[in-house]
DODORO-764983 format. One line per field, with one value per residue (C-alpha): residue number from 1; x, y, z. Coordinates in steps of 0.5 Angstrom, whole numbers, plus 500, padded with zeros to 3 digits. Last residue first. Layout:
// residues N
num = NUM|...;
c1 = X|...;
c2 = Y|...;
c3 = Z|...;
//
This chain:
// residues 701
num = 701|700|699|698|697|696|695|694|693|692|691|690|689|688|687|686|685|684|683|682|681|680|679|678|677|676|675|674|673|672|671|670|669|668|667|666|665|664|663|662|661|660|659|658|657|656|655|654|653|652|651|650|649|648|647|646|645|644|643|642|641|640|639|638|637|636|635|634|633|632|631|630|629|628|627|626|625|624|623|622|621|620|619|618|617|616|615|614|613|612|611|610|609|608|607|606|605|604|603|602|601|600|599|598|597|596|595|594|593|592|591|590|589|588|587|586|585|584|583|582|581|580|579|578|577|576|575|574|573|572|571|570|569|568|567|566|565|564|563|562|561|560|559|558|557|556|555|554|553|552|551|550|549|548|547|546|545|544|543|542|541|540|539|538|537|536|535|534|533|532|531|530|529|528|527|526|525|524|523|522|521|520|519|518|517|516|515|514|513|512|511|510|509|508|507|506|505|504|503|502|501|500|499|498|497|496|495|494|493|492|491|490|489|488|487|486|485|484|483|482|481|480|479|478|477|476|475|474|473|472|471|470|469|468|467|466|465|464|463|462|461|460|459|458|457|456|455|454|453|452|451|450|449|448|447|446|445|444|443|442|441|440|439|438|437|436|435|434|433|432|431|430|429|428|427|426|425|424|423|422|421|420|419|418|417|416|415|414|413|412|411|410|409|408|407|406|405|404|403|402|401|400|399|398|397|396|395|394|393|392|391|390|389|388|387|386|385|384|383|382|381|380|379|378|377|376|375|374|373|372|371|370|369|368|367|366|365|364|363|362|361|360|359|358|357|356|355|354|353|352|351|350|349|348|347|346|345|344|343|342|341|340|339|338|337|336|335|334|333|332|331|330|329|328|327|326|325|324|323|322|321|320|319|318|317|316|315|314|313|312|311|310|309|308|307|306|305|304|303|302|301|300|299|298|297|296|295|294|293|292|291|290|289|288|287|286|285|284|283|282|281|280|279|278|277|276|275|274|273|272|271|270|269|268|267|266|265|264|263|262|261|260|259|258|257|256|255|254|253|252|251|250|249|248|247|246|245|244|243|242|241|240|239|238|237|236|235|234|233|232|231|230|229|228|227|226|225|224|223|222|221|220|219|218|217|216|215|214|213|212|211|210|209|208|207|206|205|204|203|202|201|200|199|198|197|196|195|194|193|192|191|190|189|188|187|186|185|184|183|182|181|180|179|178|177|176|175|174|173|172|171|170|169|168|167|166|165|164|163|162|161|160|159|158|157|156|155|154|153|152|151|150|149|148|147|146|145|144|143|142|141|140|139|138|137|136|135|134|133|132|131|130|129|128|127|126|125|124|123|122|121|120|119|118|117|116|115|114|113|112|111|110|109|108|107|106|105|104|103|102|101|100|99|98|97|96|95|94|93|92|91|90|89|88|87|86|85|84|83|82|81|80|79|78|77|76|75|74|73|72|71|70|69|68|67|66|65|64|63|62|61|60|59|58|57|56|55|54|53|52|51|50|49|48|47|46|45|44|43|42|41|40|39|38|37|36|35|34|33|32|31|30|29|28|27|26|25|24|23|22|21|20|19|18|17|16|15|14|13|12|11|10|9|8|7|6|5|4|3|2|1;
c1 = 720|721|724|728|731|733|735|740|743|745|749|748|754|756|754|762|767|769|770|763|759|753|746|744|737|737|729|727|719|715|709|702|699|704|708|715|720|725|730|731|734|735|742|746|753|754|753|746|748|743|739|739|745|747|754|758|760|764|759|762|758|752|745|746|747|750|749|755|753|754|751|752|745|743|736|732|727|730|731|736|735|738|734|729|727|729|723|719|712|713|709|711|719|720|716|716|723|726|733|735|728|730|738|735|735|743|744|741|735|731|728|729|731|730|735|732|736|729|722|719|712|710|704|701|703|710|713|719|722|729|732|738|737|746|746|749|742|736|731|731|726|723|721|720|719|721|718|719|712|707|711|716|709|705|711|712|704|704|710|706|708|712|719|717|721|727|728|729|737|738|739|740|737|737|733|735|732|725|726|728|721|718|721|720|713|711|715|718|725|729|736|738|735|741|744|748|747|744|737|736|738|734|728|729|731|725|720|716|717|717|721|725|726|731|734|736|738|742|745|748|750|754|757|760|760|764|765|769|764|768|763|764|771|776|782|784|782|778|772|774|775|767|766|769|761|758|763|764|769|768|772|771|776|776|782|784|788|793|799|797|789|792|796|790|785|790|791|783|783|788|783|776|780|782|775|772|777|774|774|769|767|774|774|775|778|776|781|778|779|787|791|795|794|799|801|808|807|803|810|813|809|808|802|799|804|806|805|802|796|792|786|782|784|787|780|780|787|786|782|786|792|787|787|794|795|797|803|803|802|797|794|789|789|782|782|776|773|766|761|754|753|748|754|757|764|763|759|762|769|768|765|771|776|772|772|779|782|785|783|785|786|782|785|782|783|781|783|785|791|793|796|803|803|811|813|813|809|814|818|825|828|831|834|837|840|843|847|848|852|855|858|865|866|866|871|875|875|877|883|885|885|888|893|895|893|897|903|902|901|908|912|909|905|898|893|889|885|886|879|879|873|874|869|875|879|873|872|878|880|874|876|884|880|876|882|886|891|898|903|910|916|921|919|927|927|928|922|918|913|908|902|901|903|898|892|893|892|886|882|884|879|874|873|874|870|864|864|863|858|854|855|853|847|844|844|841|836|835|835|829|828|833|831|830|837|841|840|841|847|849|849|853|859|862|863|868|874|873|877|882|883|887|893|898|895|902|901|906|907|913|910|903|903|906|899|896|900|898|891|890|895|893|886|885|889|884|878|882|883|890|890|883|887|892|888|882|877|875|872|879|881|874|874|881|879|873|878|883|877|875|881|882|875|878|884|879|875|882|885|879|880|886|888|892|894|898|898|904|904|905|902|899|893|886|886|885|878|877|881|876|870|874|874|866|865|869|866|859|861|863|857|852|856|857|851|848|853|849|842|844|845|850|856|860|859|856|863|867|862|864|871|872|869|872|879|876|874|881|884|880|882|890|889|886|891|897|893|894|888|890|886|884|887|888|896|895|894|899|903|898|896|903|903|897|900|906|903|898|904|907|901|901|909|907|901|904|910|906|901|908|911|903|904|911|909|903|905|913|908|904|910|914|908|909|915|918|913|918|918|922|918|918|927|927|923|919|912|910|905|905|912|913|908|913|918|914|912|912|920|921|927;
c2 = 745|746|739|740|746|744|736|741|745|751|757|763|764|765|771|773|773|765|762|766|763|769|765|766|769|770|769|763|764|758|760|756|761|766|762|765|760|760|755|749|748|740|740|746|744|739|744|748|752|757|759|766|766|760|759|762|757|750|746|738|737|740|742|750|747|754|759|764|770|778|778|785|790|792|787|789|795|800|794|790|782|777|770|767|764|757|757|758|761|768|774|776|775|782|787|782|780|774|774|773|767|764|763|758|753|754|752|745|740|746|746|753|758|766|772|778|783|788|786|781|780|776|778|773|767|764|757|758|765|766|772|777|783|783|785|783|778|782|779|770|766|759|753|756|751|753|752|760|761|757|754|761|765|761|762|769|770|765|770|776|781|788|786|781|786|786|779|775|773|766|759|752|746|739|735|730|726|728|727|719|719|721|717|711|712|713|706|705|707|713|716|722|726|728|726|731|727|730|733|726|723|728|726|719|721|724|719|717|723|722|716|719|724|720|715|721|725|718|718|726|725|720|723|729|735|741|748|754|759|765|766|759|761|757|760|760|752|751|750|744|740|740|736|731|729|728|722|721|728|732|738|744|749|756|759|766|762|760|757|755|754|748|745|745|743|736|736|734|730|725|725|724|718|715|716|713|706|702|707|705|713|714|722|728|735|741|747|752|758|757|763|760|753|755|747|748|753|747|742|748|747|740|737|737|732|731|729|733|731|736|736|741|739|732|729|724|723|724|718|713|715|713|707|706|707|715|717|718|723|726|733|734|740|741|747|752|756|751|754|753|746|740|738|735|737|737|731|726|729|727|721|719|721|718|711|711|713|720|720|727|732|736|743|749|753|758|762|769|767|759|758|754|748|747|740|733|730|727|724|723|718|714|719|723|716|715|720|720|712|716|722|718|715|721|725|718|719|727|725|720|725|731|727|727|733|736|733|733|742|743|738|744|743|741|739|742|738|731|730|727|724|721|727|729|732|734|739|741|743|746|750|752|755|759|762|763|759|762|756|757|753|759|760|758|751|750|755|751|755|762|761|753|754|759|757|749|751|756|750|746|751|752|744|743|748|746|739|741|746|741|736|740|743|736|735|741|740|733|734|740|747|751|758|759|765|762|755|759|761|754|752|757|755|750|756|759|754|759|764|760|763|768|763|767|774|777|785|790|797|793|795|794|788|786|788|784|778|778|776|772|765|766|767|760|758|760|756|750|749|749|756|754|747|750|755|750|754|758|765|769|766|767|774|775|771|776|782|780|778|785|788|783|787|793|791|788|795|798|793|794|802|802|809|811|804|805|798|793|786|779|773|777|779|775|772|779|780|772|774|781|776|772|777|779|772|772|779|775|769|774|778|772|770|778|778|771|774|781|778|772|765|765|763|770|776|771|767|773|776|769|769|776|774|767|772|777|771|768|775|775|768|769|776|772|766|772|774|767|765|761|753|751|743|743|744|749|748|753|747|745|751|752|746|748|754|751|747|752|755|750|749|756|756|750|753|759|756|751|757|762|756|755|762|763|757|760|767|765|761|767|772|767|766|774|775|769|772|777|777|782|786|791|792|799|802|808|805|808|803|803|803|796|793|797|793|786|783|777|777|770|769;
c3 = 089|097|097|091|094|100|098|093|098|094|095|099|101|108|112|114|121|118|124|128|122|121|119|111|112|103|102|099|096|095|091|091|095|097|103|106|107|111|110|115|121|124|123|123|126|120|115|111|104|104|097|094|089|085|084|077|073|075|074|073|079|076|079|078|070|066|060|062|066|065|058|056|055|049|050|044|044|040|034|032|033|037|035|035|029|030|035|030|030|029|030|036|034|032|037|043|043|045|045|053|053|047|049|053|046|046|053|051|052|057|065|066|071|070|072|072|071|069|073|072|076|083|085|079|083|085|083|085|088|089|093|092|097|097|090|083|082|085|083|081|078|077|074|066|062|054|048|046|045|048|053|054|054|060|063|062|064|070|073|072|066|067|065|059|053|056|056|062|064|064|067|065|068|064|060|055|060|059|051|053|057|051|046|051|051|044|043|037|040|038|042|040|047|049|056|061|068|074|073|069|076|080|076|078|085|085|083|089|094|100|100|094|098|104|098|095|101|103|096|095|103|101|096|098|095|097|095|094|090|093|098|101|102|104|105|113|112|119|116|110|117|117|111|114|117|110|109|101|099|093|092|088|089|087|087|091|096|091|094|100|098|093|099|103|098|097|104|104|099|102|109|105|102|109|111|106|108|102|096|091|090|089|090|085|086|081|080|079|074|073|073|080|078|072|071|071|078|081|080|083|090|091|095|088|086|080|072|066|062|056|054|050|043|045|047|043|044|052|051|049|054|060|056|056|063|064|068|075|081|077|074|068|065|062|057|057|051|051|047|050|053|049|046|052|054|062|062|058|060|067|065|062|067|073|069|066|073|077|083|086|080|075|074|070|063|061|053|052|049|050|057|056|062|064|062|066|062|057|063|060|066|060|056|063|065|059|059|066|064|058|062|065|057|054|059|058|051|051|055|051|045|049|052|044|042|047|045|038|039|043|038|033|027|029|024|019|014|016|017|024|026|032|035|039|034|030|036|037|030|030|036|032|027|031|036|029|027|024|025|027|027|028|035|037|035|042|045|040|035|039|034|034|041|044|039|041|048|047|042|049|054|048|049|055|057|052|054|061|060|056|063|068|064|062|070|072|068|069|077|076|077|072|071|079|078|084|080|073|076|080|073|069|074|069|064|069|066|060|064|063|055|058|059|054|050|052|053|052|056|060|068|065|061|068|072|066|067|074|074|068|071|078|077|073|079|084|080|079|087|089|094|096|098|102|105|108|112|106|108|107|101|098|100|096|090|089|091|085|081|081|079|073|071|072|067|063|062|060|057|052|052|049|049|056|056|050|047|044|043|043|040|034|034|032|039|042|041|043|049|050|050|056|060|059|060|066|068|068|073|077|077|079|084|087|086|088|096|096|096|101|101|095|100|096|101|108|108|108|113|117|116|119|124|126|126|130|136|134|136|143|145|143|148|153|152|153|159|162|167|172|171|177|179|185|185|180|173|169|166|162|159|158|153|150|148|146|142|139|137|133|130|127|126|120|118|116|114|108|107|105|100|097|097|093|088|085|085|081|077|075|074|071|066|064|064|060|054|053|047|041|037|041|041|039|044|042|044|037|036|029|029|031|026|020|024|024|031|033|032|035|040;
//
């Protein structure tokens, strides 16, 4: 036999036995053979005599029939029955402790997979001694740990014996025979007082079950996760599995050349052995020297191919179903951002973002998430390149969850759903983006979502969304009912439909033409509605003074004005006479070409700027009588559909079931005044909001 250990090695032990350096490896691997061989023998009887029994007792059940046919009860059956009901019992609790289905069970999953790591950490602690050594159980702190894990895995194997149905197989399976060559060996290191490094290296067979970990853990979520996951852990085991055999048997020599023939290879030098090995490399450097080791490696090396050979085909499935829009979305530090969705084309796409972005808005610190069931045609893929720094594409669906989680709708400021306005089945489009708002209500009922649909009449199904809050700025806009109203007030009115169309779209007056009257009109449509809080310095004055001063002064046209903002007594007067006068809060609407112009009218202050004649001047000065107060709202268009600020107060949104009622309007003069009598929706148990219809409005002003 090899001496493994010199005489001064020996001694340091101080195990007292003369003969320690020589091995007793036999030991430790009859151990394991000796259980393996002994319970396929026991499992085999087993089943032999149990079916043996069920064949008499099916026999004598027979023979108990009476003359009619009436089975005579048999005690000795009653007893069986009662005991196999036991044993059905106890299977299922062991079933229930390592199925993953519950809390306990990915525990004990999650558990398990550590330990055999930590395992196989202590193997390559123990992979820079000799083959075979002696230890103090009293002192070495790392057999001890180990010990407890092995102790653990004894019991796990156990309850997985128990719960398996077939017991021949589990008996066979890799992960019971990976237990059978780890866990005896260490009770026999025990009883000799020597270890043998042997076999540990099974231990990292349990790396092919990180998947199902990370499974139970939610970290992998996708097929091609999984996927690639399986197959690098597969590719690794091997690997470490093999570069573990070669370091027994370069280290231990052949048993027929009586272990002379050894090689000192640590655990890492036999792993780049390894892996050149089945690269096809092949360097030369470090061979194997042993007959145990050529042989090996020779099985190793066509094993390794047909490995490789088996994993192409997913290889290239996985690169060629890469999705580059399938990642998660990652949020910008204290920047916005919303979800566009539903019909997603070349056209919808670009006027959205012609509208939402155009200069004539106030900063813009929000990203556009756009959210598809496919990928981008090539012009789509134009377009968000010119749109790069504030666009970003991901594919889905919006009726799935997890795909909604990628995209962080659940931190989204809204979520704005579009409709194809060229649709032939409108009912059909309105139904699909309906279930597209009921699917994002079930996974965020707190987000703002603003939908459009073309029948006025389907409007009404969005009452029964449990989550659907008009308050919350949740809204509707349904395209029929935008051009049956314009058609209907423009009829009355010849002309609205144009000023509401200029209204409608964000335009900018750069266009120059010779005719004086062109440029005129071409600067009306640059015009759009904006709102903002009232300088300090007009509380106190008329309404017809602030307007009069805003033209003169400011250049800008104040329409109306809104008291009361942040309270439930909010109300909106258009147009109103001189007994309407600003008091402070108060909220001013204003016809302007940009959000930046409307700054004026919060800016403006009567001690500094009242001897200013440019507008440009007007800014934000420091003085004792300068507007100190927090701006609590953003610059925003109330008649936009790309609006996703803050909804209008005071006005009462009509419905389906509300025809034929009007607001009330309390008449001052020449002013209209719209109070806030918003009617009580039994459904909903709430006033509803106070958000603007825009034929109401337009026809009071």
């Amino acid at each position: 036999m090899m001496k493994n250990l010199t005489e001064e090695e020996c001694e340091e032990t101080n195990c007292g036995k003369p003969d320690c350096y020589e091995t007793y490896w036999w030991y430790f691997l009859c151990s394991s053979l000796g259980v393996f061989i002994s319970g396929i023998v026991v499992i085999a009887l087993v089943q032999v005599i149990a079916q043996c029994i069920a064949n008499r007792q099916e026999q004598a059940a027979d023979g108990n029939r009476n003359v009619k046919g009436v089975m005579v009860a048999d005690p000795k059956t009653a007893t069986s029955e009662e005991s196999m009901n036991w044993g059905t019992e106890v299977k299922d609790w062991a079933a229930g402790l390592i199925s993953a289905q519950t809390t306990i069970g990915k525990v004990l999953v999650v558990a398990y997979f550590l330990m055999s790591m930590g395992s196989y950490f202590f193997y390559l602690v123990d992979s820079y001694k000799p083959v075979e050594w002696c230890f103090d159980l009293k002192e070495d702190r790392l057999f001890q740990t180990d010990l407890a894990f092995n102790i653990f895995f004894l019991l796990y194997f156990i309850l997985r014996f128990v719960a398996n149905q077939e017991k021949l197989w589990c008996w066979v399976s890799i992960a019971s025979i990976v237990d059978f060559f780890t866990i005896p060996p260490i009770f026999v290191s025990i009883v000799l007082g020597r270890t043998w490094i042997g076999l540990r290296f099974l231990r990292a067979l349990r790396l092919m079950q990180l998947s199902e970990v990370l499974q139970f853990l939610r970290v992998l979520k996708t097929s091609n996760a999984i996927k690639v996951t399986n197959m690098l852990t597969v590719f690794l085991t091997v690997m470490l599995t093999a570069a573990g055999v070669i370091h027994l048997v370069e280290n231990s020599g052949d048993p027929w050349e009586n272990f002379s023939n050894t090689q000192d290879l640590s655990y890492f030098t036999c792993l780049y052995v390894v892996v050149v090995t089945m690269s096809t490399v092949g360097y030369g450097d470090i061979y194997a020297q042993t007959t145990c080791g050529r042989c090996f490696m020779t099985f190793f090396i066509f094993g390794g191919l047909a490995i490789f050979a088996s994993y192409t085909p997913e290889i290239i499935e996985i690169i060629s179903s890469r999705n580059i829009y399938g990642g998660v979305y990652t949020k910008e530090g204290g920047k916005k951002h919303i979800v566009v969705c539903g019909h997603i084309t070349y056209d919808s796409v670009s006027n959205f973002l012609k509208d939402f972005l155009h200069k004539d808005r106030e900063d813009v610190n929000v990203e556009i998430v756009i959210f598809h069931t496919v990928e981008p045609d090539l012009e789509l893929q134009a377009l968000f390149k010119r749109y790069f720094t504030q666009l970003e594409f991901f594919k889905g669906s919006v009726l799935n969850s997890l795909d909604l989680d990628r995209i962080k709708l659940a931190e989204a400021d809204a979520c704005i759903i579009l409709c194809d306005k060229y649709c032939t089945d409108s009912d059909a489009e309105d139904a699909a983006n309906i279930m597209r708002v009921i699917s994002i209500k079930n996974c965020c009922a707190r987000i703002r979502v603003i939908v459009q649909l073309m029948q006025y009449h389907n409007k009404a199904y969005l009452l029964n969304i449990p989550s659907w809050n008009w308050q919350q700025g949740d809204d509707v806009i349904c395209v029929a009912e935008l051009k049956l109203g314009f058609i209907a007030q423009s009829c009355l009115a010849p002309g609205f439909s144009t000023i509401m169309a200029n209204l409608f779209a964000m335009r900018s007056n750069s266009e120059g033409s010779n005719d004086l009257w062109q440029t005129d009109y071409l600067n009306g449509c640059g015009n759009e509605m904006y709102t903002e809080y009232l300088s300090r310095s007009f509380t106190g004055m008329t309404f017809p003074e602030v307007t009069r001063l805003c033209f003169d002064k400011l250049k800008l046209l104040l329409i109306a004005v809104e008291t009361n903002v942040d309270s439930e007594t909010s109300t909106i007067a258009i147009n109103p006479g001189p007994h309407v006068k600003i008091q402070d809060q108060t909220l001013g609407f204003f016809i302007a070409d940009s959000a930046l112009e409307v700054k004026r009218a919060f800016y403006y202050c009567r001690s500094c700027h009242g001897d200013i004649r440019e507008v440009a001047q007007i800014k934000q000065c420091s003085c004792d009588n300068a507007n100190k107060r927090r701006r609590n709202t953003y610059h925003r268009r109330i008649f936009s559909r790309a609006s996703i600020r803050t909804p209008v107060k005071g006005l009462k949104y009509t419905n389906q079931s509300e025809v034929g009622e009007s607001i009330p309007l309390e008449e001052n003069g020449n002013s209209s005044v719209l109070h806030e009598t918003g009617p009580y929706d039994s459904r909903m148990g709430r006033r509803k909001n106070r958000r603007g219809n825009i034929f109401k409005v337009t026809a009071v002003i």
